[in-house]
C-alpha positions as CSV (number, residue, x, y, z in Angstrom):
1,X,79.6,130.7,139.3
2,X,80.5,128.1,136.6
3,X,82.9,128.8,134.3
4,X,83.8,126.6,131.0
5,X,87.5,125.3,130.0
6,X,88.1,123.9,126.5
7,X,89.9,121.5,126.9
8,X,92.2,120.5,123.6
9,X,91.9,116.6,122.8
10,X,95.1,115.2,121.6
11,X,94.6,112.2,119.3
12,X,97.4,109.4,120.0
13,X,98.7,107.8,116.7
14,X,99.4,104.2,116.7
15,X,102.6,103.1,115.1
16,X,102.3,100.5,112.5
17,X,103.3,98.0,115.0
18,X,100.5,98.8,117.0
19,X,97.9,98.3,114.5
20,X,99.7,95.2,113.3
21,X,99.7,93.7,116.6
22,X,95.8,95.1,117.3
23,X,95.3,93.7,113.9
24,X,96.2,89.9,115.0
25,X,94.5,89.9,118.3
26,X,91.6,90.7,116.9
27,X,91.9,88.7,114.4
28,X,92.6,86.0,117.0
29,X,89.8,86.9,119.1
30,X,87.4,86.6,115.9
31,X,88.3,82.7,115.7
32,X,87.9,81.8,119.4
33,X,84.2,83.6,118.7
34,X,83.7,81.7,115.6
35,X,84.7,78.5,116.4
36,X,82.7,79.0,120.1
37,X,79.9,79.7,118.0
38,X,80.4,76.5,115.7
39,X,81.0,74.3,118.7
40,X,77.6,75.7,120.4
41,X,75.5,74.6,117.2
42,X,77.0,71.2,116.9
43,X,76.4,70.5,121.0
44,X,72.6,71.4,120.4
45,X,72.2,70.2,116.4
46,X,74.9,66.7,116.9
47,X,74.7,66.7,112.9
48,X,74.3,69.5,110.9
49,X,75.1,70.1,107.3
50,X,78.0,72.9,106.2
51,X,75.3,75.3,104.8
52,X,73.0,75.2,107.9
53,X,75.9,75.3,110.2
54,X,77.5,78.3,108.6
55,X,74.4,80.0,108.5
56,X,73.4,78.8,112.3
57,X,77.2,79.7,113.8
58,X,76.4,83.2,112.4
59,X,73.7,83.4,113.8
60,X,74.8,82.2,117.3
61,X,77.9,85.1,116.6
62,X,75.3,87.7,115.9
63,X,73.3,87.1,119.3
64,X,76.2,86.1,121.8
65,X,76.4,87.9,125.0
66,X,78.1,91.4,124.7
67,X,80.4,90.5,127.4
68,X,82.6,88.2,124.9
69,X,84.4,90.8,122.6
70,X,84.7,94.4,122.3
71,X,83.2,94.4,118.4
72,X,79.7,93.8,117.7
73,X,78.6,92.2,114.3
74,X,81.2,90.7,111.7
75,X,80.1,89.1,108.6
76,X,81.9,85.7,108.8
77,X,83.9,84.9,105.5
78,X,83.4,81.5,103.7
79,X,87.0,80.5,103.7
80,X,87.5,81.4,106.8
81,X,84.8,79.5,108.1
82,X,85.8,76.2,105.8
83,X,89.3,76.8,107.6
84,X,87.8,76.7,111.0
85,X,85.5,73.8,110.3
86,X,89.3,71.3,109.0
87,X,90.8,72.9,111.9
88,X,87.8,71.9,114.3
89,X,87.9,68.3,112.3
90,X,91.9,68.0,112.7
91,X,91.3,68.8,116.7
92,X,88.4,66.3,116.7
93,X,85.9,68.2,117.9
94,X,84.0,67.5,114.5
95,X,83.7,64.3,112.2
96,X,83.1,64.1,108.6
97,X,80.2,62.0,107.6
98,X,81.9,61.2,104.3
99,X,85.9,62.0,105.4
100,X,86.9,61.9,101.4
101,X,84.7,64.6,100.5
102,X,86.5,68.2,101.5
103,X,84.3,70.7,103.2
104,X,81.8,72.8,101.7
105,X,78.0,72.7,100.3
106,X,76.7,69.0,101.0
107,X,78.6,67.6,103.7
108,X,77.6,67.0,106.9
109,X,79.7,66.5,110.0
110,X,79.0,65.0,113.8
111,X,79.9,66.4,117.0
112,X,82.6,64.6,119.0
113,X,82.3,65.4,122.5
């Protein structure tokens, strides 16, 4: 005969160092996934324009295998992508069309490989 136990769950609390620390790898792991996703656009598009290629890395974020993070869907901030896009450019993985114009709506940029 079966007999049922209740069993008491005890909820660990993180210190604040622990969600800071949580807090930054994810935060980490959120720019490997966003600029994977902005490096996978420019192989396939070799020129794209900033608007497209923000709304295409999304995209490419919002359908990547569920293997690559533990999180599913983010909404990717525009400043944080425009940061990602001059830190893609300052690695050379990307070139400005027009190099005097800063990032944002209307420039278009080439894949290096």
């Amino acid at each position: 005969r079966a007999r049922r136990i209740k069993v008491r769950r005890i909820a660990a609390e993180m210190t604040q160092e622990e969600k800071d620390a949580a807090l930054k790898e994810a935060e980490l792991e959120r720019k490997h996934v966003v600029e994977w996703g902005i490096i996978k656009v420019m192989m396939r598009e070799k020129r794209v324009e900033h608007e497209d290629l923000a709304e295409k890395a999304q995209a490419v974020i919002r359908t990547r295998p569920s293997w690559t993070t533990s999180w599913t869907n983010f909404t990717l901030a525009r400043d944080d992508f425009d940061a990602m896009v001059v830190d893609l450019i300052r690695r050379e993985h990307l070139e400005p069309e027009a190099p005097e114009r800063p990032p944002g709506s209307g420039s278009f940029y080439k894949y290096l490989a």
